[in-house]
Structure formats: structure tokens, C-alpha cells
SEDOSE-149366 format. One record per atom (N, C-alpha, C): x, y, z. Coordinates in steps of 0.02 Angstrom, whole numbers, plus 50000, padded with zeros to 5 digits. Layout:
! residues N
XYZ/...
This chain:
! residues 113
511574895049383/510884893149385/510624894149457/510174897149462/509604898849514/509124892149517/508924890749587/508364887749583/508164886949650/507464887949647/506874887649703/506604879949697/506394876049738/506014870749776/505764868549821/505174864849828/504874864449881/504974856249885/505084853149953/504924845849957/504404843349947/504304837349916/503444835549914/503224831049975/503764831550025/503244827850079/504134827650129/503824827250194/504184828250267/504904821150256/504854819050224/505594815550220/505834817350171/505604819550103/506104825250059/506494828750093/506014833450154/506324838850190/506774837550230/506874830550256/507434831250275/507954828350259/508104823750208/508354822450170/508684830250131/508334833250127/508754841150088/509034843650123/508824842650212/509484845350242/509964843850231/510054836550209/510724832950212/510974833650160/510644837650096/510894835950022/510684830049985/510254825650022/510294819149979/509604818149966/509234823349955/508514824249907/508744820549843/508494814749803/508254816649742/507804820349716/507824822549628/507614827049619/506874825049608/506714819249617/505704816949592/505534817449678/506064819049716/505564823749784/505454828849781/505674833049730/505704839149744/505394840349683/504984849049704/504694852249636/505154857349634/505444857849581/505824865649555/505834869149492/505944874049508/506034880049481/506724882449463/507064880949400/507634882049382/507764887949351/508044892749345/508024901349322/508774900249283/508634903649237/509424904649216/509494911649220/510224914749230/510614922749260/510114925249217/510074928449179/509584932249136/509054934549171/508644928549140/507814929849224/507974930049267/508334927449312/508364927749382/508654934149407/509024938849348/509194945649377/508654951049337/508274948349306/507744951349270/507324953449315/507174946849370/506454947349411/506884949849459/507654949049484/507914950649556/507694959349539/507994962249485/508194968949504/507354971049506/506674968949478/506184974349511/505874973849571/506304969249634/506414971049687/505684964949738/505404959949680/505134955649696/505314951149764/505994948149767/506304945849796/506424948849882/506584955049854/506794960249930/506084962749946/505254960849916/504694962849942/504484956949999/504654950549979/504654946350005/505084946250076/505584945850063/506224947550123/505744953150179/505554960550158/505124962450184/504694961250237/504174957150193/503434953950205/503854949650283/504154944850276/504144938350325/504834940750363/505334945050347/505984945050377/506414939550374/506504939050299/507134933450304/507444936650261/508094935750233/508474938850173/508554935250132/508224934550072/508484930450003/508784934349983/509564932849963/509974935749922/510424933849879/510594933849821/511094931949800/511674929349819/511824923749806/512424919949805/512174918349889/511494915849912/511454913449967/510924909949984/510964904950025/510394897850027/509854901350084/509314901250045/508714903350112/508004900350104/507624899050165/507034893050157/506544897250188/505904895350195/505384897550221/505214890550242/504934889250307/504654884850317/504304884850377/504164890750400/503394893050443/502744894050380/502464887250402/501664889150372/501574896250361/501524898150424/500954904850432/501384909350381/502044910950359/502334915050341/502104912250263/502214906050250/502094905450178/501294907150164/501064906450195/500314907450182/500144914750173/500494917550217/500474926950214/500854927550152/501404925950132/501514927750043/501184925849987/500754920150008/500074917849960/499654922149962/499314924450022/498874929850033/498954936549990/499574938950006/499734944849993/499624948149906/499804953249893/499644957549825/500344955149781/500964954549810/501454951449800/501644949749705/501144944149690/501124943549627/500724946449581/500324949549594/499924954749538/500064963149555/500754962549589/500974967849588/501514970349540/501634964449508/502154966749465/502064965449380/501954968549351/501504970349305/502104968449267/502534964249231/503034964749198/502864959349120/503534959849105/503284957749041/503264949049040/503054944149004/502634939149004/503054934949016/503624937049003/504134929349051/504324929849123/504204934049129/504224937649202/503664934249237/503104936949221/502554936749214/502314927349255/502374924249204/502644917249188/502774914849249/503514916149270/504064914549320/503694916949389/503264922249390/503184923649447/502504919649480/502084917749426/501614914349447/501814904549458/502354904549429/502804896249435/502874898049514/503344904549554/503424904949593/502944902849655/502394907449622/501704907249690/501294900549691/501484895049640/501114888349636/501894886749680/502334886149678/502854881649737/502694884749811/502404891549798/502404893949881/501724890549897/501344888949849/500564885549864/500804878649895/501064874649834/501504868349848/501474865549928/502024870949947/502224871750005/501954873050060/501294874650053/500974877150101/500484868850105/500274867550053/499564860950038/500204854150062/500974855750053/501064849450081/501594849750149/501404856350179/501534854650261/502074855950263/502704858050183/503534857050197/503724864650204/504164865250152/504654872050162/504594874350090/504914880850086/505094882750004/505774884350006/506334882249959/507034884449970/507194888549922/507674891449916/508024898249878/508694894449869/508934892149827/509744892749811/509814897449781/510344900749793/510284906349739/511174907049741/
């Protein structure tokens, strides 16, 4: 299982450094292998990596937590660039409401993957 989350406020966040988030701090996004290599392989993931220079990759933990960077992947064409089919579709706009999330409450967005 894959999953993306954002803290809902500055002691979630650091509490997740430590691991000891509960989960009613956190908003997530749970993917099972299927979707999550559905949306990895049309290259969504590595547009992002791109955009801000960080590497989300498989089988590896990665966060965003510069404002300005999350706000530039809100900005961006990013999600109506990928024209896919409706669970996709779905998943990718779940995605861009946690990168919103994240931006309206000051924290981070994480990648377990």
C-alpha cells in the first residue's frame, strides 16, 4: 500500500517526524499496487519530481514542504494534463485537494511509497 498525506496542522507535522502522528491528524490518500502503478507509469509522479526537484520514487519516503513549491504544483497544468481514464482521473484530483490541503494549512505533503 501506497499512501500520500498531509498534516492538518504544525504539531501533526512534527509528530510525523517522529512516527507518532495519529491518523485523525492526518489527511490521506491510500492507493493500492494497481493504481498506484497505473498513475506511476504515465509519468505523473516523475512530472512533479521535475517541476520542484525532489525524487518521488518507489519504495521511498519523500515530502514537500516549501510553500512556494507546493503552490507551483497547484498552479501548474499538472492535473488536467493527464487525460486518463476515470479512476485515474479520480485519484489525481484526491491528489491536488491534499497538495491544496497543504498549502491552506501551512504543513507539508508526504509520499510513502
Amino acid at each position: 500500500m501506497k499512501i500520500i498525506c498531509v498534516p492538518k496542522d504544525s504539531i501533526a507535522e512534527k509528530r510525523l517526524e517522529y512516527d507518532l502522528a495519529e491518523s485523525d491528524e492526518l489527511i490521506e490518500l491510500n492507493f493500492e499496487d494497481e493504481s498506484f502503478y497505473k498513475l506511476w507509469n504515465t509519468g505523473f509522479f516523475n512530472s512533479i519530481n521535475k517541476m520542484i526537484g525532489i525524487i518521488i520514487d518507489d519504495f521511498e519516503d519523500e515530502h514537500i514542504s516549501n510553500i512556494t513549491e507546493i503552490k507551483k504544483v497547484i498552479d501548474s497544468d499538472i492535473f488536467s494534463n493527464y487525460s486518463l481514464d476515470k479512476k485515474l482521473d479520480i485519484i489525481t484530483e484526491k491528489i491536488k485537494s491534499l497538495f491544496e490541503e497543504a498549502y491552506k494549512r501551512k504543513t507539508s505533503i508526504r509520499f510513502f511509497f
